[in-house]
N, C-alpha and C positions, 0 to 999 in steps of 0.2 A: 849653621846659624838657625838658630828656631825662627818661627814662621809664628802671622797673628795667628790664633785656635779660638773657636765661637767657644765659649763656656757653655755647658749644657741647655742654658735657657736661650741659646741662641746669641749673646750679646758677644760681640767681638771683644777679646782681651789683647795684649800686645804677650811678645817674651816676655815679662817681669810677672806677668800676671793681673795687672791692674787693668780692671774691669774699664772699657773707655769708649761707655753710653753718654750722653751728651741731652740734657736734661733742661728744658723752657721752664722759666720763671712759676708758670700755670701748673707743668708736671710737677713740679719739684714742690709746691704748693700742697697739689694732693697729694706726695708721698708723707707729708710730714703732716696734712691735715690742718693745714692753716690756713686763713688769708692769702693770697698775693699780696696783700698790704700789708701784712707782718712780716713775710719774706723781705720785704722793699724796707722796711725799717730795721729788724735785727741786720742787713745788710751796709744801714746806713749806719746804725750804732757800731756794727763791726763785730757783731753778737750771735751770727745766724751762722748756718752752715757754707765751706766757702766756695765763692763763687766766681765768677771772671767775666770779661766782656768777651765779646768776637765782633767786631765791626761795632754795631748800634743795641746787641743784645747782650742780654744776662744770661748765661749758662751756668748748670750746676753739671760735675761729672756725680756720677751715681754713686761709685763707692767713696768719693765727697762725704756726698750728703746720706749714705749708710755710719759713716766711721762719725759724723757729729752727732747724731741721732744716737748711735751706742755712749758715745764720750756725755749726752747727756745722762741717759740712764743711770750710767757707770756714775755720774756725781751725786744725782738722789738718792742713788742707793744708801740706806743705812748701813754703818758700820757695824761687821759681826763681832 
């Protein structure tokens, strides 16, 4: 039975692979370079990258909010 393994950057992954860094409304702000208060509304619209509660806070896991981040890209992208 495989065991967690740190990915090279150090971040703990499980068996499956998925990356499971655990990310404050502020980090995950600066990864995407917006607001906390855009975060807190594409949230509320249901628009943003996704996110969950734990007790009283908002978490984003990383490769979350990596794969929404790409999924936007991927939609502006012009068609070749």
């Amino acid at each position: 039975m495989p065991t967690d393994q740190p990915d090279p950057t150090g971040t703990p992954t499980t068996s499956t692979g998925r990356n499971q860094k655990l990310l404050t409304l502020a980090e995950a702000a600066e990864i995407v370079r917006a607001p906390v208060a855009t975060l807190r509304y594409w949230r509320h619209l249901g628009t943003g990258p996704r996110s969950f509660r734990l007790g009283r806070r908002v978490l984003y896991r990383y490769d979350d909010l990596t794969t929404w981040i790409d999924d936007q890209h991927d939609h502006d992208a012009p068609a070749g």
